[in-house]
C-alpha positions in Angstrom: 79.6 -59.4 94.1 83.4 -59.0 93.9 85.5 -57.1 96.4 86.1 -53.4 95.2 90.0 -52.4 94.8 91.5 -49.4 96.9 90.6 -47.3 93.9 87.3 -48.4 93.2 86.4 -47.0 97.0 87.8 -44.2 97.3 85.7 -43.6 93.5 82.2 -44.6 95.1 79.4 -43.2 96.0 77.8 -43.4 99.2 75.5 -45.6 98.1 77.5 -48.1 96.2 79.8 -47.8 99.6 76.5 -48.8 101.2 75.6 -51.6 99.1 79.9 -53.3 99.2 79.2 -52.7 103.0 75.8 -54.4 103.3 76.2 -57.4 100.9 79.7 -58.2 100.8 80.6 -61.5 102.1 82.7 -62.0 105.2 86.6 -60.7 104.5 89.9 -62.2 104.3 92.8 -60.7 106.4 94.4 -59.5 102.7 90.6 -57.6 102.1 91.0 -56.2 106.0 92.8 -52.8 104.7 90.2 -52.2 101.7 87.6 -52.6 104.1 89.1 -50.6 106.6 89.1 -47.5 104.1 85.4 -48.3 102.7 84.0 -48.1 106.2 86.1 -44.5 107.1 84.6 -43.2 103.7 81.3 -44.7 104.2 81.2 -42.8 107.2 82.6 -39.6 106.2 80.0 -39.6 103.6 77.7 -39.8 106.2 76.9 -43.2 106.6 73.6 -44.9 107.1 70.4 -42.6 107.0 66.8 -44.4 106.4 66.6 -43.1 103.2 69.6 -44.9 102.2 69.1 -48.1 103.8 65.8 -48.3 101.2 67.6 -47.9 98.4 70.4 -50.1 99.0 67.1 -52.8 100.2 67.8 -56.3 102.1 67.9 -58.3 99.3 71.6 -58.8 97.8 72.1 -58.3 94.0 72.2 -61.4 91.9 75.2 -62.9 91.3 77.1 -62.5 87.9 77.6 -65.7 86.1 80.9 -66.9 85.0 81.4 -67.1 81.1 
C-alpha cells in the first residue's frame, strides 16, 4: 500500500481513511505531517465505529506488484 499525498486525504472517505490508518506501515518523520492530517479527518469523520472496523477487516490488502 503506498502512503496517500496531502491531497489524496483530505479527498478520502472515512473508510479509505480507515483502511491508510489500519494497514499502513510504520511512518517516517517526512510521512509525520500527512499522518498527522489523516488521523484529525479520520476523526472528524467520526472515526472508528464497529461497523466500520468490519469492512475495513484485519487482513491488509495484497500488495501491488512492481512492473
Amino acid at each position: 500500500m503506498k502512503f496517500p499525498t496531502l491531497d489524496e486525504v483530505e479527498q478520502a472517505d472515512l473508510e479509505q481513511l480507515a483502511r491508510w490508518w489500519r494497514f499502513l506501515p510504520p511512518i517516517t518523520e517526512k510521512q509525520r505531517t500527512v499522518m498527522d492530517v489523516l488521523v484529525r479527518r479520520f476523526r472528524d469523520l467520526g472515526g472508528w465505529t464497529p461497523e466500520l472496523s468490519k469492512r475495513v477487516g484485519w487482513t491488509p490488502p495484497i500488495k501491488e506488484e512492481k512492473e
